[in-house]
Chimera marker file (.cmm) of the C-alpha trace (Angstrom):
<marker_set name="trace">
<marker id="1" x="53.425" y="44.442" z="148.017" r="1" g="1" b="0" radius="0.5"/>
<marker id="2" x="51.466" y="44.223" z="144.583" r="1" g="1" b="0" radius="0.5"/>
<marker id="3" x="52.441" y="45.716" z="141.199" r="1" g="1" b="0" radius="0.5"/>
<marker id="4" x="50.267" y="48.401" z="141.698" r="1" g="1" b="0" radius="0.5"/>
<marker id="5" x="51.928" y="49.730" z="145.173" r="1" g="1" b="0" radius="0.5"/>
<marker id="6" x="55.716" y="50.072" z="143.956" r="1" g="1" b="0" radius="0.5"/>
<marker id="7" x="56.422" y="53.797" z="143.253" r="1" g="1" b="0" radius="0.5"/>
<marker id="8" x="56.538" y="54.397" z="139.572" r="1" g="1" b="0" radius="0.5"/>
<marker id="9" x="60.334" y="56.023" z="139.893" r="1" g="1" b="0" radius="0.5"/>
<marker id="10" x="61.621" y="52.493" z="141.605" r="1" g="1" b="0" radius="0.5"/>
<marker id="11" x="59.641" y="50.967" z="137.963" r="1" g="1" b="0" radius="0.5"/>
<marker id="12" x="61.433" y="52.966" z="135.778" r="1" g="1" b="0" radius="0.5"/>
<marker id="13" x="64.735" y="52.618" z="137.915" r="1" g="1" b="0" radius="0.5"/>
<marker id="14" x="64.657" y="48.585" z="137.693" r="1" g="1" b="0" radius="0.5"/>
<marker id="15" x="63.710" y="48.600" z="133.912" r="1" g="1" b="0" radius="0.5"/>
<marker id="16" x="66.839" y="51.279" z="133.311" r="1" g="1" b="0" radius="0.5"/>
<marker id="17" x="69.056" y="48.791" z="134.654" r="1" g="1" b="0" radius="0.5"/>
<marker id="18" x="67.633" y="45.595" z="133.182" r="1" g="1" b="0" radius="0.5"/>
<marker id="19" x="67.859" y="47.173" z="129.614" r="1" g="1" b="0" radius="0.5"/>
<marker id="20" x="70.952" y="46.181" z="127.451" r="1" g="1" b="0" radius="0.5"/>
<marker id="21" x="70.612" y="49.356" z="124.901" r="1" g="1" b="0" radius="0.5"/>
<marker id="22" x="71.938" y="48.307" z="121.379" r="1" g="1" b="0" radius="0.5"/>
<marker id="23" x="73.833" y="45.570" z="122.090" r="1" g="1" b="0" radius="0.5"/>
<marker id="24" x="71.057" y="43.434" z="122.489" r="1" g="1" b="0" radius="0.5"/>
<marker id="25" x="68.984" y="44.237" z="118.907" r="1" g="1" b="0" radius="0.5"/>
<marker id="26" x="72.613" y="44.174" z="116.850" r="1" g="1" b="0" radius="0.5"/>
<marker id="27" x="72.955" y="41.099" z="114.217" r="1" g="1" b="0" radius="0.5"/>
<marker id="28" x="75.946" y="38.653" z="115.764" r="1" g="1" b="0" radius="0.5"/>
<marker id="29" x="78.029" y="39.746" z="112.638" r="1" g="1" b="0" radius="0.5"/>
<marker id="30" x="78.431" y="43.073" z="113.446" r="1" g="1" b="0" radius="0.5"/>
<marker id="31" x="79.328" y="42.516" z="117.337" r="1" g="1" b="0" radius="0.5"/>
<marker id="32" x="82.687" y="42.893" z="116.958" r="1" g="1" b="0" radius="0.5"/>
<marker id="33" x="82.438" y="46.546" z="115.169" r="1" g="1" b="0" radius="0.5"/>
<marker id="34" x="79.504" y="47.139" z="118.457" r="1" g="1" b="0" radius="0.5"/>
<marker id="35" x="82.395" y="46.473" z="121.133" r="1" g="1" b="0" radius="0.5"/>
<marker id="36" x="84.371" y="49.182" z="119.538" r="1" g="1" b="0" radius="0.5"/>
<marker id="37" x="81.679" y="51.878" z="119.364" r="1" g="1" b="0" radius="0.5"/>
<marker id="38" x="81.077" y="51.161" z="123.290" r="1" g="1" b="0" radius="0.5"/>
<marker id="39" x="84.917" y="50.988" z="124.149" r="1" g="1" b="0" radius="0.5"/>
<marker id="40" x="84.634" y="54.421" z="122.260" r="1" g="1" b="0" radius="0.5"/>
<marker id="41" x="81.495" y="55.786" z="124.540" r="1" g="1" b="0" radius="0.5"/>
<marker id="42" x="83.444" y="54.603" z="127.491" r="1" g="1" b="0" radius="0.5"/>
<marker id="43" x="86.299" y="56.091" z="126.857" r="1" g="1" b="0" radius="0.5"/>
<marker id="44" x="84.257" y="59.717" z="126.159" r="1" g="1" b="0" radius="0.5"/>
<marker id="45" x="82.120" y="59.146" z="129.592" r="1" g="1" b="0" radius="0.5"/>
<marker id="46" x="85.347" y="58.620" z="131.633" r="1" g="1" b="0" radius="0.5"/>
<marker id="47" x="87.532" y="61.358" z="129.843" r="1" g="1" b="0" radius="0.5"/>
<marker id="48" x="84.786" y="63.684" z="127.655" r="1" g="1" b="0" radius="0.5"/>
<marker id="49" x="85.820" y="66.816" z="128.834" r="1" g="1" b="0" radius="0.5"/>
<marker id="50" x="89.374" y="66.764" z="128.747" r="1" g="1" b="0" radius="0.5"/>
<marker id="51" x="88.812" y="64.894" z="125.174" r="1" g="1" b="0" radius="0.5"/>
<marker id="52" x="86.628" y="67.404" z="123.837" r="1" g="1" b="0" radius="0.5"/>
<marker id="53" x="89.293" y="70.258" z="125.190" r="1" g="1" b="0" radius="0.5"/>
<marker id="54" x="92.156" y="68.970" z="123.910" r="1" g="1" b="0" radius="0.5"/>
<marker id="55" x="90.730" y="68.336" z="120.331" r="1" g="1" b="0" radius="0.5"/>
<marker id="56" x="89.365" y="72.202" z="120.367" r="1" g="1" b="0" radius="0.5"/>
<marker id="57" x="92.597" y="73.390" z="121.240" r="1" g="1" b="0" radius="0.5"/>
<marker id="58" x="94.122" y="71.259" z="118.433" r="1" g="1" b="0" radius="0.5"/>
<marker id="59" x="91.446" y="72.127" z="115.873" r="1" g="1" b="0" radius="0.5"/>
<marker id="60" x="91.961" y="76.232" z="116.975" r="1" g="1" b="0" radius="0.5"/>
<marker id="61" x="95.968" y="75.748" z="115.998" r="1" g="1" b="0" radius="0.5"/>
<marker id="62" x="95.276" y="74.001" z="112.759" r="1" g="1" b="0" radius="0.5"/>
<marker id="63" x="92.930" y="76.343" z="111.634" r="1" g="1" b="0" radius="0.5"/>
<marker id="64" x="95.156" y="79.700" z="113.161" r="1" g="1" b="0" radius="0.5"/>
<marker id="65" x="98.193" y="77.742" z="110.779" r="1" g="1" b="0" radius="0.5"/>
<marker id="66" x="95.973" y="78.030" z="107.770" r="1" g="1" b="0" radius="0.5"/>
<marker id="67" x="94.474" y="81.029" z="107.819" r="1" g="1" b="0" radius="0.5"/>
<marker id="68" x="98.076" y="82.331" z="108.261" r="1" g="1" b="0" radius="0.5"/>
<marker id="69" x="99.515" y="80.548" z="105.753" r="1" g="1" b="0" radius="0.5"/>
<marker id="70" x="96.773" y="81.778" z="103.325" r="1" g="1" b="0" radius="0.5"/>
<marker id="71" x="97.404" y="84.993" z="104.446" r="1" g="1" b="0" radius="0.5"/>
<marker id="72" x="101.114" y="84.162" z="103.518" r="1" g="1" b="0" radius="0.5"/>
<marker id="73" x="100.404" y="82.936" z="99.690" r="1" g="1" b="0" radius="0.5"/>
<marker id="74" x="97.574" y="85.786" z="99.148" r="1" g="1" b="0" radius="0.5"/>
<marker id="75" x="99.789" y="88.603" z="99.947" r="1" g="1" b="0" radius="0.5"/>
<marker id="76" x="103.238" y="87.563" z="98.792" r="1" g="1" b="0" radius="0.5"/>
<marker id="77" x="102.196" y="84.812" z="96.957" r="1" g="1" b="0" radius="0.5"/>
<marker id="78" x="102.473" y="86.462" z="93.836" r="1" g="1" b="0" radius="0.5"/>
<marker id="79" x="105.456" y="88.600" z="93.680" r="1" g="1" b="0" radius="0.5"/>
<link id1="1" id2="2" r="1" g="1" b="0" radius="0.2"/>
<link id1="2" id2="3" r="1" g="1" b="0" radius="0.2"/>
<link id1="3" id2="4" r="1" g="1" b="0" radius="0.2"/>
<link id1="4" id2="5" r="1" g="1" b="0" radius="0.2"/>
<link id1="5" id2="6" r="1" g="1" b="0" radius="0.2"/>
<link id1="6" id2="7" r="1" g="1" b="0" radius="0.2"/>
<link id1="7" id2="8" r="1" g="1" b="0" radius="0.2"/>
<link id1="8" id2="9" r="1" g="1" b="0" radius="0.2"/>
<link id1="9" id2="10" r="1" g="1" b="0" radius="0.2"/>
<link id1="10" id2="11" r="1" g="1" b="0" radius="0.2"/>
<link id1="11" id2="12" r="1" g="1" b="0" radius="0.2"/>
<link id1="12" id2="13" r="1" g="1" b="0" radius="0.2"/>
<link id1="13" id2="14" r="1" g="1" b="0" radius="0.2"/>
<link id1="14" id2="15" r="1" g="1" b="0" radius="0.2"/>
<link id1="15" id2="16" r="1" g="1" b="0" radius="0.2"/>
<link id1="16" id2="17" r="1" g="1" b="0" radius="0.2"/>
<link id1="17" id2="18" r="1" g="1" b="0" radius="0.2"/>
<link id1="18" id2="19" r="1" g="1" b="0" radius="0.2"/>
<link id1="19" id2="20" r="1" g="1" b="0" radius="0.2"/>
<link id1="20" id2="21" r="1" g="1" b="0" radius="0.2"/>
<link id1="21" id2="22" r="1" g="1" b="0" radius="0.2"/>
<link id1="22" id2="23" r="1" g="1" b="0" radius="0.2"/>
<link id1="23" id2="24" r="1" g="1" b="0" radius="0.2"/>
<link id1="24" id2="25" r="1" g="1" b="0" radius="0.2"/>
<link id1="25" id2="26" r="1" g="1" b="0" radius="0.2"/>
<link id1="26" id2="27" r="1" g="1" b="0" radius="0.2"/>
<link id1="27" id2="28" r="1" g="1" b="0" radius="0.2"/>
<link id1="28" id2="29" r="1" g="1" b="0" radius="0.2"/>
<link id1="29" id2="30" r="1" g="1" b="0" radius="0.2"/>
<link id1="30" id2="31" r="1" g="1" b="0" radius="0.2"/>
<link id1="31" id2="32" r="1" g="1" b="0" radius="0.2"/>
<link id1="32" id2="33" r="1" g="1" b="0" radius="0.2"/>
<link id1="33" id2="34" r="1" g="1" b="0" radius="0.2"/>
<link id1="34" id2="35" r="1" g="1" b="0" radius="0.2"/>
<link id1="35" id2="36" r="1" g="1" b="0" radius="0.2"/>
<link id1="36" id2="37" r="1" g="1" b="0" radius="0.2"/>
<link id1="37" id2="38" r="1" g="1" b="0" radius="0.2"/>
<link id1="38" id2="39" r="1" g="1" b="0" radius="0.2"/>
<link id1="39" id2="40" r="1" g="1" b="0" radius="0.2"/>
<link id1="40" id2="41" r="1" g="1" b="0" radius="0.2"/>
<link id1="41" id2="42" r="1" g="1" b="0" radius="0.2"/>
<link id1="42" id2="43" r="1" g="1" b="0" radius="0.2"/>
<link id1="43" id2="44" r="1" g="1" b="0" radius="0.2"/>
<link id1="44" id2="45" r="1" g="1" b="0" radius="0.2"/>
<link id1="45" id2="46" r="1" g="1" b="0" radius="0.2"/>
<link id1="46" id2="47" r="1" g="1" b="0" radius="0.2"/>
<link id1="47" id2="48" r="1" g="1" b="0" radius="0.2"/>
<link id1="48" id2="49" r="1" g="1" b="0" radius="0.2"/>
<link id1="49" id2="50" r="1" g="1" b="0" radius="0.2"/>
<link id1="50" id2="51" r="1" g="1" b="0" radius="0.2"/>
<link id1="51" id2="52" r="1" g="1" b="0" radius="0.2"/>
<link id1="52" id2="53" r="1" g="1" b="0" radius="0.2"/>
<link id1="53" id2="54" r="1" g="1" b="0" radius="0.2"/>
<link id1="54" id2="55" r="1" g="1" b="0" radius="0.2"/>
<link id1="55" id2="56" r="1" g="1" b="0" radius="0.2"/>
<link id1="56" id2="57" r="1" g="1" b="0" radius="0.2"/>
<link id1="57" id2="58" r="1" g="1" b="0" radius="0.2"/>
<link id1="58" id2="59" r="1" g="1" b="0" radius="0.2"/>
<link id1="59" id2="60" r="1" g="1" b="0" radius="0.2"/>
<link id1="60" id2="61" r="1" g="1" b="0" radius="0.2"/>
<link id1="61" id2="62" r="1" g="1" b="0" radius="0.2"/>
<link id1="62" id2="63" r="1" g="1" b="0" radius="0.2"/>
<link id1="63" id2="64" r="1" g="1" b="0" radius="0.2"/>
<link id1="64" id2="65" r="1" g="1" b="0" radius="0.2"/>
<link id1="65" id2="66" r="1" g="1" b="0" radius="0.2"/>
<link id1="66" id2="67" r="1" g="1" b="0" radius="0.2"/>
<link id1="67" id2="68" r="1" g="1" b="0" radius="0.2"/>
<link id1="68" id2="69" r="1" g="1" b="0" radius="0.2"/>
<link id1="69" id2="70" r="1" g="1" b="0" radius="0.2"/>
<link id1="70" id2="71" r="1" g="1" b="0" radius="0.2"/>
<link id1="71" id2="72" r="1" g="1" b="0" radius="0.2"/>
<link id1="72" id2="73" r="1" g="1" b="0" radius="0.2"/>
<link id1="73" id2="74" r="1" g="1" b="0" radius="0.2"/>
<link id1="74" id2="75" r="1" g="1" b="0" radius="0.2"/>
<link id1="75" id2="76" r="1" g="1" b="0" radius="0.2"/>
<link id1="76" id2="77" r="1" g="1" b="0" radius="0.2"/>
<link id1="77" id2="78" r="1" g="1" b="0" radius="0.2"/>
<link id1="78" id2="79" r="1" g="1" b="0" radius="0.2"/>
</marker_set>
């Protein structure tokens, strides 16, 4: 089978998987601060839902605090 007969999908399957992404263009230096940003990626491909859930639900009470406790100074802040 020639170069010219494999199906262009099976091409651009085989050069997905041979490619490295980043980690192959970053200076040595700055490996060490690379393996954290793709311990980080792993971590939101394995768990990115529940992640992104729990830190909406955290962000919603935060905000829900302040706007109360502004509510709170602004009304009987003053007296």
């Amino acid at each position: 089978m020639s170069a010219s007969d494999i199906p262009p999908e099976e091409v651009a399957e085989s050069s997905m998987e041979k490619a490295g992404g980043l980690g192959e263009i970053i200076p040595e230096p700055l490996m060490p601060i690379w393996r954290r940003i793709e311990r980080f990626q792993a971590f939101r491909e394995t768990h990115g839902e529940r992640y992104v859930a729990v830190f909406e639900i955290l962000t919603a009470a935060m905000l829900i605090v302040g706007y109360v406790l502004w509510l709170y100074l602004y009304l009987l802040g003053g007296s």
